[in-house]
MIDOSE-1310 file (N, C-alpha, C; in nm, 2 decimals, decimal comma, always signed):
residues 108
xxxx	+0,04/+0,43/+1,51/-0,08/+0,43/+1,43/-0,07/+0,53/+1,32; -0,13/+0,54/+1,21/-0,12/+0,57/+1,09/-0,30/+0,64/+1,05; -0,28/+0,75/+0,99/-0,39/+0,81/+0,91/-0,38/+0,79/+0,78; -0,44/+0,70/+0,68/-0,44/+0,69/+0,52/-0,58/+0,82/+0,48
xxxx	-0,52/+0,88/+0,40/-0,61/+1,03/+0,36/-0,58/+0,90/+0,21; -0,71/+0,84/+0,11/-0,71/+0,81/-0,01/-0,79/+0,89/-0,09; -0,73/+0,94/-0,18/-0,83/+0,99/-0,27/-0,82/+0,94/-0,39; -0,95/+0,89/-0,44/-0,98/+0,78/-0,55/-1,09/+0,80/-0,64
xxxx	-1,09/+0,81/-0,77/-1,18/+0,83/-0,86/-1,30/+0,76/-0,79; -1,44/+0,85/-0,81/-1,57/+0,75/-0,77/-1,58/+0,62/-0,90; -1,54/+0,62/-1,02/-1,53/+0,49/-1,06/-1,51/+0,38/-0,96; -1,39/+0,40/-0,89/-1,29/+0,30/-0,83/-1,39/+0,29/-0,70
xxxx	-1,41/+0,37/-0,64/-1,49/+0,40/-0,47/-1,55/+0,29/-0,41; -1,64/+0,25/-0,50/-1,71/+0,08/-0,47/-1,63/+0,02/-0,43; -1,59/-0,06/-0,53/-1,44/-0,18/-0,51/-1,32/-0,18/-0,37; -1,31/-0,04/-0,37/-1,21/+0,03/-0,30/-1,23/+0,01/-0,17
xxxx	-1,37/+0,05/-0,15/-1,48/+0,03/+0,01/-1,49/-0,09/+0,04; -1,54/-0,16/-0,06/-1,56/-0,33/-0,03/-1,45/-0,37/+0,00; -1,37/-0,37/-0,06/-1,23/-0,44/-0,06/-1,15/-0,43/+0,07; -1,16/-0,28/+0,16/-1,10/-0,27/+0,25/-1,17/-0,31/+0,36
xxxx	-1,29/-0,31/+0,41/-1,41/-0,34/+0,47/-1,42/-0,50/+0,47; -1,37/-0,55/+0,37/-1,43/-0,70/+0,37/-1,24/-0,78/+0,41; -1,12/-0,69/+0,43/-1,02/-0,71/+0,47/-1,04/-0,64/+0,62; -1,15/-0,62/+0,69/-1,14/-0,59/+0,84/-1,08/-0,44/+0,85
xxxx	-1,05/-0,35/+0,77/-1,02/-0,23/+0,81/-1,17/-0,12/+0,84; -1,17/-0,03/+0,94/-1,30/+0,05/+0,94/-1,24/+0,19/+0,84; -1,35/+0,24/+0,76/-1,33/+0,32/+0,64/-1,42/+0,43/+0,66; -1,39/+0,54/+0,65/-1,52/+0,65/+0,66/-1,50/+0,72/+0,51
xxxx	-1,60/+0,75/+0,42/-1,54/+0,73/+0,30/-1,65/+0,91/+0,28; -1,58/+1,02/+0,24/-1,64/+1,13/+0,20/-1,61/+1,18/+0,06; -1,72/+1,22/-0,01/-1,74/+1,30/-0,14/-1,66/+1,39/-0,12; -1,57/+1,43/-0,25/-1,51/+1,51/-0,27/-1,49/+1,55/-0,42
xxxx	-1,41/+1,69/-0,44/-1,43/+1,70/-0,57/-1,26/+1,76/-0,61; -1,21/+1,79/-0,71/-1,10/+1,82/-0,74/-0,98/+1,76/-0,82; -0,88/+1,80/-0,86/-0,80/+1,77/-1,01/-0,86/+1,87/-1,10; -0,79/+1,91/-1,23/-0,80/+1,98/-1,27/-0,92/+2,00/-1,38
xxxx	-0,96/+1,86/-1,37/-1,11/+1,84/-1,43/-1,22/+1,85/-1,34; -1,22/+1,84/-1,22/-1,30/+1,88/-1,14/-1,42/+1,78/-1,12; -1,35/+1,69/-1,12/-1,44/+1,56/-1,13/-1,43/+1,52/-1,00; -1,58/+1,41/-1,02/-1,60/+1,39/-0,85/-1,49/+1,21/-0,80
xxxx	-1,46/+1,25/-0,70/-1,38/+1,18/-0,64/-1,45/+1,12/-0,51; -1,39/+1,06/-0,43/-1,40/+0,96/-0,33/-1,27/+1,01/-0,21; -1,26/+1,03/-0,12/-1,17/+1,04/+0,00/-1,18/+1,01/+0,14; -1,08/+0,89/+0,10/-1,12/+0,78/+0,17/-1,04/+0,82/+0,33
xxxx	-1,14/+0,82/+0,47/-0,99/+0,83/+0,59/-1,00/+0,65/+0,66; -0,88/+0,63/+0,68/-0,86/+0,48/+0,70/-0,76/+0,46/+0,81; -0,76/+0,47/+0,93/-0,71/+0,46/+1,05/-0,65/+0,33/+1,07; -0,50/+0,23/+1,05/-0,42/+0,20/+1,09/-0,35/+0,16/+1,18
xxxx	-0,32/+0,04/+1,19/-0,15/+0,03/+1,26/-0,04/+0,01/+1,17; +0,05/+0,03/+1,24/+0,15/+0,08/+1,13/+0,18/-0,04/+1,06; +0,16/-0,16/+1,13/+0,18/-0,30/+1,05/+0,09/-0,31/+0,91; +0,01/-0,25/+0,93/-0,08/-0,25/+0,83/-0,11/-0,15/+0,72
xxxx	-0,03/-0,04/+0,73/-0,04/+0,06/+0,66/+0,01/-0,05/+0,49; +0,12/-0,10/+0,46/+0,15/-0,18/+0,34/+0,00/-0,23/+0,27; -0,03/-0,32/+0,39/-0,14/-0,40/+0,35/-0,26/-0,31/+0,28; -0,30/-0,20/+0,33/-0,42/-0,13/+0,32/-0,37/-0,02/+0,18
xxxx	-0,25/+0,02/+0,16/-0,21/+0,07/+0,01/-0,19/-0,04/-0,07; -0,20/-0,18/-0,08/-0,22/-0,26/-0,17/-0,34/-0,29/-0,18; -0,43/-0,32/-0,10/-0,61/-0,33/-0,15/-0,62/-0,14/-0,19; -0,55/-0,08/-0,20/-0,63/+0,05/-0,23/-0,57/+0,03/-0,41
xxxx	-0,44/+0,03/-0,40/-0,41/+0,01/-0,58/-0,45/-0,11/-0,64; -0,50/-0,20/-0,54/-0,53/-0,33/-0,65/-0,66/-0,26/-0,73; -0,74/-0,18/-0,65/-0,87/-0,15/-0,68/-0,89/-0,02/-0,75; -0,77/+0,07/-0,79/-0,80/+0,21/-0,84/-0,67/+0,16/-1,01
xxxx	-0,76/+0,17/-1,11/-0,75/+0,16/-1,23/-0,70/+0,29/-1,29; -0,61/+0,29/-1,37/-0,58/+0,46/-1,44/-0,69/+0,43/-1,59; -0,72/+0,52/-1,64/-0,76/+0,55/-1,78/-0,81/+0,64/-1,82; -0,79/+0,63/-1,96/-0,78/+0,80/-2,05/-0,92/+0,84/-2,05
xxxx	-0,93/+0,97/-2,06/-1,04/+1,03/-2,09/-1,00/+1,07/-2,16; -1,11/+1,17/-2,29/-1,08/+1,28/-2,34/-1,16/+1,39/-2,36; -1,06/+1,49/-2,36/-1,15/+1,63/-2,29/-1,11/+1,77/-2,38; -1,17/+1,81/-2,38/-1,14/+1,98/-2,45/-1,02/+2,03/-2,42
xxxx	-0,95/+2,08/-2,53/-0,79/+2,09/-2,50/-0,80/+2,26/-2,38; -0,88/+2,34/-2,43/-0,92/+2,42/-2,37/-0,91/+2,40/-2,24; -0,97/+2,32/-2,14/-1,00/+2,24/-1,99/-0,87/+2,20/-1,97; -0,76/+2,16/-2,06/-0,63/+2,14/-1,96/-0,56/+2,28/-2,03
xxxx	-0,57/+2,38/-2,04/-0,48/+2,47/-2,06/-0,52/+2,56/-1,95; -0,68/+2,51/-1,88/-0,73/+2,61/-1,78/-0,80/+2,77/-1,79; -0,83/+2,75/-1,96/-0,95/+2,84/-1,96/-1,05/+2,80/-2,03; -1,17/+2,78/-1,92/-1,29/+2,73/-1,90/-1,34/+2,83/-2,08
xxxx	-1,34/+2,94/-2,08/-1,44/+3,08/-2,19/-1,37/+2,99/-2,30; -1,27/+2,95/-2,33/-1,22/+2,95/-2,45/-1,32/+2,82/-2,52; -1,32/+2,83/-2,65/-1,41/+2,77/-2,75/-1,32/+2,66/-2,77; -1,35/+2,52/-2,75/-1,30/+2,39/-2,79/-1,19/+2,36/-2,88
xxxx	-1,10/+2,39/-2,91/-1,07/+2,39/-3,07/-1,00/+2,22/-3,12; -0,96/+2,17/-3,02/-0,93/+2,03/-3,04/-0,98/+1,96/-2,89; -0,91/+1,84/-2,89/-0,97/+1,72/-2,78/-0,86/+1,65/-2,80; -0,77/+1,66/-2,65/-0,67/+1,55/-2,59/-0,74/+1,43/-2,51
xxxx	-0,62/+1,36/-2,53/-0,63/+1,27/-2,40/-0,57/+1,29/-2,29; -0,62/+1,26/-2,13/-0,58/+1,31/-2,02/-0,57/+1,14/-1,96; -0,49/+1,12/-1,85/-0,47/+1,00/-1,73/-0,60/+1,04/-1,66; -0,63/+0,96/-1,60/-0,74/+1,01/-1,48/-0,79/+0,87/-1,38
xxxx	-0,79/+0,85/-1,30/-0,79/+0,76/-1,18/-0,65/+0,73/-1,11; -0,66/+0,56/-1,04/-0,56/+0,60/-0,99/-0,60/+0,62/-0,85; -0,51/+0,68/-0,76/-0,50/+0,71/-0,67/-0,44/+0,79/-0,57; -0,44/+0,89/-0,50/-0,35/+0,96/-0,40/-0,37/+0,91/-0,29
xxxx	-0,25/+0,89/-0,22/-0,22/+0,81/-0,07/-0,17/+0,89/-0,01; -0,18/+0,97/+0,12/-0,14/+1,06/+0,23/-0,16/+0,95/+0,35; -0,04/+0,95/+0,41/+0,03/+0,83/+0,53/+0,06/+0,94/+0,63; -0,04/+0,97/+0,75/+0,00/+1,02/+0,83/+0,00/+0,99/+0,94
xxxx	+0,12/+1,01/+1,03/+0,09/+0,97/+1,22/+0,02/+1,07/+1,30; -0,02/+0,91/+1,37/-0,18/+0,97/+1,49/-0,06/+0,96/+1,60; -0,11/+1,08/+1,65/-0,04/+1,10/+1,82/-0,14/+1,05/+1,90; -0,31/+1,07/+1,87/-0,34/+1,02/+1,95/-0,48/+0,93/+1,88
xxxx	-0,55/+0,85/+1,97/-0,67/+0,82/+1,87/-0,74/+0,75/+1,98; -0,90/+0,79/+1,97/-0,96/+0,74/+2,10/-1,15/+0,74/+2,02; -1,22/+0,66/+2,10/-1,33/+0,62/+2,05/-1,41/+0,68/+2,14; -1,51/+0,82/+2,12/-1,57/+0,87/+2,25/-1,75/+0,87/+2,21
């Protein structure tokens, strides 16, 4: 058996939930925050068998989209005080997948 740790833009979170939920997997889905923008995110825990671990990282990328933001060049150089002086574009969604084994797993 398999632990999927997803962390996924809350854009994506909806789609993400349904999608796996309406493919029969059970999802416990917590708020989170973090990346260097500090935007709020989705992290998803999704309990597995290992036959299924494939299956359940493809409804998670079918459903997490990348796209640009743009944000104060300041915010990616990582000082917050500094005054604006231009505006990049950054990646932002997407998805992180952590695949871990359960030694044990029990319903009490």
């Amino acid at each position: 058996m398999k632990l999927l740790l997803a962390i996924v833009n809350n854009d994506d979170a909806h789609s993400v939930n349904t999608s796996l939920s309406r493919e029969g997997f059970s999802v416990t889905k917590i708020s989170s925050t973090g990346g260097f923008l500090m935007s709020g995110n989705s992290t998803f825990l999704i309990g597995v068998e290992d036959s299924d671990t494939e299956r359940a990282k493809e409804i998670i990328a079918q459903n997490c989209k990348k796209r640009e933001q743009v944000v104060p060049n300041s915010i990616v150089k990582g000082d917050p005080s500094a005054l604006p002086r231009a505006m990049m574009k950054v990646t932002v969604g997407g998805a992180t997948v952590f695949v871990l084994n359960v030694e044990e797993f029990s319903h009490l």
